[in-house]
Legacy VTK file of the C-alpha trace (Angstrom):
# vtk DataFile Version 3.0
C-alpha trace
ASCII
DATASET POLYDATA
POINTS 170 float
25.208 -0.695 19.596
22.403 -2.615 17.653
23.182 -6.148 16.156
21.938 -7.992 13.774
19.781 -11.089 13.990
22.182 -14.087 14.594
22.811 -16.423 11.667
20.111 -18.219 10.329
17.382 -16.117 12.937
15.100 -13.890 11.067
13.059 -10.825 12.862
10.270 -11.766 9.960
8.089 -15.363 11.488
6.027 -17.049 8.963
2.889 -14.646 8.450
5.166 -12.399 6.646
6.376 -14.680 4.372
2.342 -14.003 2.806
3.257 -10.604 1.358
5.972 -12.105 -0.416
3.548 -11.384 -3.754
4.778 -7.825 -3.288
8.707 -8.936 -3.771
9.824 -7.689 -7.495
9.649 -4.714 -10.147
6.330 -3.208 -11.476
4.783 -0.934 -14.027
2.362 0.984 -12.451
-0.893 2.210 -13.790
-2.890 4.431 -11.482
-6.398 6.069 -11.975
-7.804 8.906 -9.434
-11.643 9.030 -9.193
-12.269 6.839 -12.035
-15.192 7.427 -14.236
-15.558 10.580 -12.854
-15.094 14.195 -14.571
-12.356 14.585 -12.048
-10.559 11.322 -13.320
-6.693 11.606 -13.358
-4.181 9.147 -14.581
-0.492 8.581 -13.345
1.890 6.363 -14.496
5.566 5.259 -12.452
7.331 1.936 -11.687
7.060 0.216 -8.155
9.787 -1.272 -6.824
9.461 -3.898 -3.636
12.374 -5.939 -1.395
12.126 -7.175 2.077
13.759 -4.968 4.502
14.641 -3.981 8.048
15.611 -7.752 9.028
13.376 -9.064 6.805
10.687 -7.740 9.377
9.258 -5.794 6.347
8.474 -5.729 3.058
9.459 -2.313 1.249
7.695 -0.591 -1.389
8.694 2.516 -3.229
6.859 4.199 -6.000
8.627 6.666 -8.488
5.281 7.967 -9.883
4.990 10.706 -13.125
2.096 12.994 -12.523
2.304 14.601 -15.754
0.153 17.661 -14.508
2.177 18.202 -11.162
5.430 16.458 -11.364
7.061 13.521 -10.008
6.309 12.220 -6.979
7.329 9.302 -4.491
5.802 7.185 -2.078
7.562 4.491 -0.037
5.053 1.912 1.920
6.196 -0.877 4.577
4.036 -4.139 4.775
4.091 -5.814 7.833
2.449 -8.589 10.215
1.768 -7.306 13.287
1.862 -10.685 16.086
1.195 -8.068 18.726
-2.602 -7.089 17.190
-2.751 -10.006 14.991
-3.196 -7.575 11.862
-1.406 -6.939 8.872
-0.139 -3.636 8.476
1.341 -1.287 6.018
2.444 2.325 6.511
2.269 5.047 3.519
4.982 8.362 3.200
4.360 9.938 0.141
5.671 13.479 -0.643
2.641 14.591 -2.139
0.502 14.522 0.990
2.025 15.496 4.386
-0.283 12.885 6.518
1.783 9.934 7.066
-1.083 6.790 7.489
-1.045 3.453 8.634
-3.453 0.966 7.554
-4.798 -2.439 9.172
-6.579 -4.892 7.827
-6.097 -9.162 6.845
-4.823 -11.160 4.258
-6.071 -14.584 2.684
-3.673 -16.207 0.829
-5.768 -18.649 -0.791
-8.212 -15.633 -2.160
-4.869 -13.767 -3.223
-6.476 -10.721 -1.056
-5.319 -8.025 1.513
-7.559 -5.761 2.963
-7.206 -2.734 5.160
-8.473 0.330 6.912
-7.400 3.472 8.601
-9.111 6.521 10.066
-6.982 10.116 10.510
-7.297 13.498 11.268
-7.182 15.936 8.121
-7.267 19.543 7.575
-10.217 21.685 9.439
-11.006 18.786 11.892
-12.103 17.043 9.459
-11.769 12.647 9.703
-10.748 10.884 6.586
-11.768 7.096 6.846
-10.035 5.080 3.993
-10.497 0.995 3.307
-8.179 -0.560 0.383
-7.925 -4.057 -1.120
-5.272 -5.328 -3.184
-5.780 -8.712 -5.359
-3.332 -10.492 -6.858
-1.813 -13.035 -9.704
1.326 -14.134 -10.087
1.855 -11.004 -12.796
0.003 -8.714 -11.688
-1.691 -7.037 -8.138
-4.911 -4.502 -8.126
-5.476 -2.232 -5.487
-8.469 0.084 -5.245
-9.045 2.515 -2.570
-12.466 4.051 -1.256
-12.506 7.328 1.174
-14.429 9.008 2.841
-14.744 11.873 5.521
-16.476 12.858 8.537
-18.721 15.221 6.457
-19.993 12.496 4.264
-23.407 10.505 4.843
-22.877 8.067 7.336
-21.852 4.418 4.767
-21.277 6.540 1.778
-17.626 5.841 0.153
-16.299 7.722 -2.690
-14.521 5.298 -5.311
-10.794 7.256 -4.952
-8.256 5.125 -6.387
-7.427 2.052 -8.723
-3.983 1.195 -9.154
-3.271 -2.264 -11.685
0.964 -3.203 -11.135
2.110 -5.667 -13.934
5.408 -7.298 -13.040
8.306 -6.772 -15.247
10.790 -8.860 -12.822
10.903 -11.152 -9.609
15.092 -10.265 -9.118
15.930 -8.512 -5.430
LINES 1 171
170 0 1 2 3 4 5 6 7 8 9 10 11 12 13 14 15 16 17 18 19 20 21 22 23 24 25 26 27 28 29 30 31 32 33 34 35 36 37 38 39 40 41 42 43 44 45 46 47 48 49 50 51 52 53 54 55 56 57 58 59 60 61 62 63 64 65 66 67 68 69 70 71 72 73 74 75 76 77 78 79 80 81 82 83 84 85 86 87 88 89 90 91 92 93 94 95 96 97 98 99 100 101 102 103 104 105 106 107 108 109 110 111 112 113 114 115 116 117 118 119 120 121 122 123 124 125 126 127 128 129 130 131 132 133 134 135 136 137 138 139 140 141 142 143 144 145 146 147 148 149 150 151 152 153 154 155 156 157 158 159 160 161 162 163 164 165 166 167 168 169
């Protein structure tokens, strides 16, 4: 049988208490390859509460992709004491490859940035490095990939997401 923390013990120590920023309810705005002729908007809520023990903070996005259909993508943020990283790990169900990210956080700078590096289709690597930034009413993340086929430093501008909160209540 599993049991909880006793009273007043918390699996989450203070470096977690940093990605407090993501606690509340958001409108999401999200642009694909901006500036680009492939450019793609999607629009959806995000949604964010600590979690497991307070070991994590959860995210889930209900996202409208107007020219595929809904889709949803739940993310944990984490510190990691073990590697001394901050960590979050993405599900979505419109992409099968489930990826976790590393990277730091400055809490003066209101900044978090990470990194990750998987296998994709045809044996192919996919490196990706985000950043979110953030105010008190809003975070922006941006996302840059790139793949093993790509010139060695060259980054393709993938993703910009800006979440505006509409509420701090958990």
């Amino acid at each position: 049988m599993f049991a909880a923390p006793a009273s007043g013990q918390s699996a989450a120590e203070e470096p977690n208490a940093a990605l407090d920023f993501l606690i509340g309810e958001w409108d999401v705005d999200r642009v694909y390859r901006p500036g680009s002729a492939e450019e793609r908007r999607v629009a959806g809520q995000l949604s964010c509460a600590r979690a497991i023990y307070d070991a994590f903070v959860r995210c889930v996005y209900d996202l409208d992709r107007p020219d595929r259909g809904p889709a949803q993508e739940v993310v944990y943020f984490n510190h990691n004491a073990i590697y001394g990283t901050y960590e979050n790990i993405w599900l979505s169900s419109s992409w099968p490859i489930k990826v976790i990210m590393a990277g730091s956080l400055n809490s003066e700078e209101r900044s978090m940035a990470s990194e990750a590096q998987f296998m994709i289709e045809e044996g192919r690597t996919e490196s990706v490095r985000s950043s979110h930034r953030w105010t008190d009413d809003s975070i922006a993340y941006r996302v840059d990939i790139r793949t093993s086929e790509d010139p060695e430093g060259e980054w393709t501008y993938h993703m910009e997401e800006v979440a505006r909160r509409v509420s701090t209540d958990q």
